[in-house]
C-alpha positions as CSV (number, residue, x, y, z in Angstrom):
1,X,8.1,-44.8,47.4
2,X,9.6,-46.1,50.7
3,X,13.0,-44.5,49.8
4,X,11.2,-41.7,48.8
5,X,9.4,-41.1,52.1
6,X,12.9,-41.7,53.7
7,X,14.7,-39.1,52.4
8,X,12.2,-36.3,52.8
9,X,12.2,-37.3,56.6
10,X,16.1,-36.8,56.4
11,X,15.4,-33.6,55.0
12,X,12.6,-32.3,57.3
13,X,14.1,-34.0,60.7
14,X,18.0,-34.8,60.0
15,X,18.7,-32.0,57.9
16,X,15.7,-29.1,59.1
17,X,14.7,-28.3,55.9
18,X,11.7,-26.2,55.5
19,X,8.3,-27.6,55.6
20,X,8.2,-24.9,51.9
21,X,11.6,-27.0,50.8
22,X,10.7,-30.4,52.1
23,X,7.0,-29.6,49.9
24,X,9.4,-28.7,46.8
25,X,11.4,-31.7,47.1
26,X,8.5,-34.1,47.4
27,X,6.7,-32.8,44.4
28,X,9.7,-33.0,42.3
29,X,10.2,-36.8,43.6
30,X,6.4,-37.9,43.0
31,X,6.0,-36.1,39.5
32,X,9.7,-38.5,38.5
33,X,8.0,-41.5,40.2
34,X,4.4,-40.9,38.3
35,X,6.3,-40.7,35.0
36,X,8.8,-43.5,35.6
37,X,6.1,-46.2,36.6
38,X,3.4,-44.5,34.3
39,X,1.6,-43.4,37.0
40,X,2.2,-46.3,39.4
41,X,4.9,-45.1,41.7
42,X,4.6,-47.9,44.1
43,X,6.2,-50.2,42.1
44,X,9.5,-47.6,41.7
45,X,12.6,-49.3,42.1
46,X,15.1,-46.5,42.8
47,X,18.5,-48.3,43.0
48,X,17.9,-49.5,39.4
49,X,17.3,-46.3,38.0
50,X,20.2,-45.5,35.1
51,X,21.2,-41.8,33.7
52,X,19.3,-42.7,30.7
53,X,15.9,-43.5,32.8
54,X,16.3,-39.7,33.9
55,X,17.1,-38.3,30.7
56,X,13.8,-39.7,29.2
57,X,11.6,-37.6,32.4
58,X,14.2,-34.6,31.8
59,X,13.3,-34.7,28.3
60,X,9.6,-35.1,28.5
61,X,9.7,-32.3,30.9
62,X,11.3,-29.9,27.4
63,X,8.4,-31.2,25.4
64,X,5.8,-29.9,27.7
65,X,7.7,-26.3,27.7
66,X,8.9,-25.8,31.4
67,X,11.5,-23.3,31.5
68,X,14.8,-24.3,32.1
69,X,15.2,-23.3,35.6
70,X,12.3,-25.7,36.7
71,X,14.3,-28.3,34.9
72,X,17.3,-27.8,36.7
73,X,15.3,-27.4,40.1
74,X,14.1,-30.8,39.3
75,X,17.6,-32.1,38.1
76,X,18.5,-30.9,40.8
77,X,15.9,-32.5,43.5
78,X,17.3,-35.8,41.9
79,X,20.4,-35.4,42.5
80,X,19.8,-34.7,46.3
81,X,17.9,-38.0,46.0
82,X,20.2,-40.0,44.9
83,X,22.9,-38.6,47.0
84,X,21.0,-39.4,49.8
85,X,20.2,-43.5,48.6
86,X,24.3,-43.4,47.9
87,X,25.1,-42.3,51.4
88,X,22.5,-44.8,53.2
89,X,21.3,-47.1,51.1
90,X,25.3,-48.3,49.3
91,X,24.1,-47.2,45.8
92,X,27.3,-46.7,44.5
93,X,27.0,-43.8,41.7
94,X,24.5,-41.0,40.9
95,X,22.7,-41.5,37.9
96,X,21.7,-37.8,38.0
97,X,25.0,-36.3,37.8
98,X,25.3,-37.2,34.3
99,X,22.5,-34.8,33.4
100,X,23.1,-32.3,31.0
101,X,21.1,-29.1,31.2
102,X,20.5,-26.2,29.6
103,X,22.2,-23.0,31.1
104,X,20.2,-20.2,32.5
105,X,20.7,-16.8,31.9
106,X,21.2,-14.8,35.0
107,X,18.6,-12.2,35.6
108,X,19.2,-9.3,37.8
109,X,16.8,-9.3,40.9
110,X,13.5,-7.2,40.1
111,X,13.5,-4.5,42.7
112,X,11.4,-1.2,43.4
113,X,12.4,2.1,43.5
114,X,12.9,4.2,47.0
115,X,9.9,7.2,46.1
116,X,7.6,4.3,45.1
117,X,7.8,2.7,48.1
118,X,8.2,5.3,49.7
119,X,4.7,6.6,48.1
120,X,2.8,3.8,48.8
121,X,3.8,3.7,52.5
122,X,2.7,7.5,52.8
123,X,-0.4,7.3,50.4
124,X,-1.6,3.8,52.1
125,X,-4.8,4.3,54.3
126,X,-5.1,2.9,57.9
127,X,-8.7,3.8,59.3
128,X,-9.8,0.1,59.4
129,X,-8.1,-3.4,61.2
130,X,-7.5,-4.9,57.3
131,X,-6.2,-1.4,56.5
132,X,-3.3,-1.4,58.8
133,X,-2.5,-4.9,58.5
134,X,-2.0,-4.9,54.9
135,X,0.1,-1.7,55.3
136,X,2.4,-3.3,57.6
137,X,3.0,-6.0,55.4
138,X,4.2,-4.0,53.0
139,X,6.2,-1.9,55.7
140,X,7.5,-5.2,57.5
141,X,8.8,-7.2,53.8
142,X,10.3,-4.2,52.5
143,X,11.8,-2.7,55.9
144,X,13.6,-6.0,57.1
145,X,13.9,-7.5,53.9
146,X,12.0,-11.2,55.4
147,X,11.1,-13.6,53.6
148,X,7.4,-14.0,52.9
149,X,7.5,-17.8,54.8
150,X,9.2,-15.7,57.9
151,X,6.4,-13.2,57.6
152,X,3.5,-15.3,58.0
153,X,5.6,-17.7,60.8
154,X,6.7,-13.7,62.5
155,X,5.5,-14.9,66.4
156,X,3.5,-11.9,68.1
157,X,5.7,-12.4,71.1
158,X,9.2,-12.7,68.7
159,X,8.3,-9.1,67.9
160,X,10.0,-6.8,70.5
161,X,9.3,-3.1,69.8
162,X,11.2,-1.8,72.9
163,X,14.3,-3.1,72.2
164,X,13.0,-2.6,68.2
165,X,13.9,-6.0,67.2
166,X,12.5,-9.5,65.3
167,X,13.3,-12.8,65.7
168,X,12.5,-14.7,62.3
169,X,13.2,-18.5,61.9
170,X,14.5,-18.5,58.3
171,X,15.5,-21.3,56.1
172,X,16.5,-24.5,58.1
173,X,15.2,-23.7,60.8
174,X,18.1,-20.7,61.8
175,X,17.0,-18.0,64.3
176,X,18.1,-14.4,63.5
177,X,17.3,-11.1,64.9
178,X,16.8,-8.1,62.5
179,X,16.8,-4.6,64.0
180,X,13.5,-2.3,63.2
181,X,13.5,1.6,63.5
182,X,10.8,3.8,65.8
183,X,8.3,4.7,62.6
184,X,8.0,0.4,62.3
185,X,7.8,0.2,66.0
186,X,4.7,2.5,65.9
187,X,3.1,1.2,63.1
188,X,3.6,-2.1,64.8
189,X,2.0,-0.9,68.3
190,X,-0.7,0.9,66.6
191,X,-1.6,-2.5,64.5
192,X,-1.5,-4.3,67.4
193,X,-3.7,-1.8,69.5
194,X,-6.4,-2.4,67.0
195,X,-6.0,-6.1,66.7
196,X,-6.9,-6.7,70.6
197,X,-9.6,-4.3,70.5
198,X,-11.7,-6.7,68.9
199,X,-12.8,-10.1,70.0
200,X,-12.5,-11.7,66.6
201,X,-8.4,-10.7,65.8
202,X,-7.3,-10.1,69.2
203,X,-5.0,-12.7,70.8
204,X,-4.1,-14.0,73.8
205,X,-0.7,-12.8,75.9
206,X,0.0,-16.0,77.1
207,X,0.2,-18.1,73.9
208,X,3.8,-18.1,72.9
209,X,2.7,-19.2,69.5
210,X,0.6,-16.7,68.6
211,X,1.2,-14.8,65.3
212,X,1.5,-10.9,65.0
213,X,-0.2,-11.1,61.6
214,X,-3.7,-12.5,61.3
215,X,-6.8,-12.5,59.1
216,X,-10.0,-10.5,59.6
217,X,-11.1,-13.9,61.4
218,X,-8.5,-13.8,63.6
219,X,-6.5,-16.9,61.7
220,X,-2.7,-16.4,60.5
221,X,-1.4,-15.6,57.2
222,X,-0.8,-17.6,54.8
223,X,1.5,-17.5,51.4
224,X,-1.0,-16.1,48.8
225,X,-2.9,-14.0,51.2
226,X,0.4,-12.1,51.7
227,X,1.0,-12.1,47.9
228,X,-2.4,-10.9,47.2
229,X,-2.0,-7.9,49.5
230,X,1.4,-7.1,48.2
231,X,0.5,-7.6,44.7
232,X,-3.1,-5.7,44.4
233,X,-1.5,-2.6,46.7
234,X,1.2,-2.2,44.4
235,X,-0.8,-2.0,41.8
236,X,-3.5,0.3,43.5
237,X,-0.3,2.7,43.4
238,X,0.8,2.2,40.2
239,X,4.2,0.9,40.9
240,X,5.5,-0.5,37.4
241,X,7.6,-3.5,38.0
242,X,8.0,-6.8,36.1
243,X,6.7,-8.7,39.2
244,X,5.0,-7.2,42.4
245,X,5.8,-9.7,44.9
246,X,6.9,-10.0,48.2
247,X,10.2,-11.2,47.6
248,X,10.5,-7.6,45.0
249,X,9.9,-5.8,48.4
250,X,12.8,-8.3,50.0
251,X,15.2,-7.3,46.6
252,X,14.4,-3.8,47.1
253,X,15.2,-3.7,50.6
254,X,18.6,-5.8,50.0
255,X,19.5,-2.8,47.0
256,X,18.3,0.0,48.9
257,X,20.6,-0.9,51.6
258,X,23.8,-1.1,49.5
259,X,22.5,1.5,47.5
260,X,23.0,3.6,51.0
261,X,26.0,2.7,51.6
262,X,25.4,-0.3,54.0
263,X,28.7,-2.9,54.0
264,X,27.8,-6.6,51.6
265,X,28.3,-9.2,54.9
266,X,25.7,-6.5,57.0
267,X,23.3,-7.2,54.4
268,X,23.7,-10.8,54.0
269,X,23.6,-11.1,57.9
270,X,19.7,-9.9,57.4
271,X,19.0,-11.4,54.4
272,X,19.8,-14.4,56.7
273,X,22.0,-15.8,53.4
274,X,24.2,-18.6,54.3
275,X,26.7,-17.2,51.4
276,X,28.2,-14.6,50.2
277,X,27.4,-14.9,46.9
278,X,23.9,-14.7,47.4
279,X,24.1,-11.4,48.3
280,X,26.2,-10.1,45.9
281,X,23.8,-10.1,43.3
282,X,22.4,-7.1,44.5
283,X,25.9,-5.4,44.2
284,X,25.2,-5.9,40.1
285,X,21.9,-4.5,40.4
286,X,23.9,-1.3,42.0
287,X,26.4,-0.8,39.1
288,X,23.0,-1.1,36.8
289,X,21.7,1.7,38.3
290,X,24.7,3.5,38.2
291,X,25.6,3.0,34.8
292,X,22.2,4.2,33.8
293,X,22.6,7.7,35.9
294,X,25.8,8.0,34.2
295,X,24.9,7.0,30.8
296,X,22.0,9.8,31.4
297,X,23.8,12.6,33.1
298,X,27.9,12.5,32.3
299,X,28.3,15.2,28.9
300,X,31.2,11.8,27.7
301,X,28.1,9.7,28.0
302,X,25.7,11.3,25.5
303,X,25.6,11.4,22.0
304,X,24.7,14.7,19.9
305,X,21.0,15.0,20.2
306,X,21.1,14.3,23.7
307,X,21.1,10.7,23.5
308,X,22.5,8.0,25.7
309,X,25.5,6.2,25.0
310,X,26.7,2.9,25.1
């Protein structure tokens, strides 16, 4: 448990992990401990663990159904793990990286369509506080493309609408600025207008940590708040999506953008991705959409009867 403990404070302090990521890591870590000590993880021993030790925890993990990209996430947190007690602690060879795992199939990125979101924008009502916070949600995750964890951490006073520009901390900790147009701008001044006119939500000026977003009691956001508000106004609307969450609004806004015309390293600059080829994911979800407009509208595409082609 000791080693444990120290390499999540590597993570969190050495390595400025997320507090989301640090969580993930840990619960991975204590779930393998639980099972390898049958439920006893004080007396874990990990510099004695062997490959096969891991298999037996991978395997139990099958059994129980989990999907194959949890198991690989927790393969995965293992590995870190034992990377970590290699580099500090002189084990000298990973146990983990003999895993083998199932592939994954890649799934394209669920995403929303422009005139849905464009719809629920324009339909959304904004005669009450709750009203026009919940609209700006959806207005802020789908017009920056933020994560939901930079949402709820978005600073009232990192929120510049005269220059029209965020500052979000994103994943380990990295600052970037995203640029925001004049109709986010108002929505965010009218928002905040409302906020400050009542004792209960307003905030004050001088607290640097104050958030922009907060509860009817005045109290910030928090993960499934925002999901709930993303999730039941979507459906109010009748969007039709596999998922309605808000990292769909963060895809839509990512293939909106290229759909548009917008260069691949522009769009990874304010998806805040450290690669390259995190982004260009979206570029497949582009040629989907194209291949369906031309499967549906090109006289070569279509079979007699009016029928796509392959």
């Amino acid at each position: 448990m000791e080693l444990i403990n120290q390499f999540l404070d590597h993570l969190s302090h050495e390595l400025n992990y997320s507090t989301l990521t640090v969580s993930a890591y840990r619960t991975d870590l204590m779930a393998w401990a639980d099972f390898a000590t049958a439920g006893r993880p004080e007396l874990l021993h990990p510099l004695d663990v062997t490959t096969s030790d891991l298999r037996q925890w991978i395997g139990s993990l099958g059994r129980e159904g989990r999907s194959p990209r949890t198991i690989r996430r927790k393969a995965s947190s293992l590995r870190s793990f034992f990377r970590f007690l290699m580099c500090h602690h002189g084990l000298k060879s990973n146990p983990a990286s003999a895993l083998t795992l199932a592939k994954i199939p890649k799934d394209l990125p669920v995403y929303i369509r422009p005139d849905d979101t464009a719809r629920v924008l324009d339909d959304a009502p904004t005669d009450t506080f709750a009203e026009l916070r919940d609209r700006l949600i959806i207005d802020l995750l789908y017009s920056t493309g933020i994560r939901c964890s930079e949402l709820t951490g978005l600073l009232d006073r990192a929120t510049d609408t005269s220059r029209g520009e965020l500052k979000v901390l994103g994943k380990r900790n990295k600052e970037r600025i995203i640029p925001i147009g004049p109709e986010l701008c108002q929505a965010i001044e009218d928002y905040r207008l409302t906020r400050d006119s009542s004792p209960a939500t307003s905030i004050s000026p001088a607290d640097p940590t104050a958030p922009l977003l907060v509860r009817d009691d005045g109290l910030p956001l928090y993960r499934k708040f925002v999901y709930n508000v993303v999730h039941r106004t979507l459906s109010e609307e009748g969007v039709h999506a596999s998922r309605l969450s808000p990292h769909v609004l963060r895809h839509s806004f990512a293939t909106d953008m290229l759909n548009s015309g917008a260069p691949l390293t522009s769009v990874q600059t304010l998806l805040g991705h450290q690669s390259l080829t995190s982004t260009q994911v979206y570029t497949h979800v582009t040629y989907s959409e194209l291949k369906h407009n031309y499967q549906l509208a090109h006289p070569r595409a279509l079979k007699k009867g009016g029928k796509n082609g392959n």
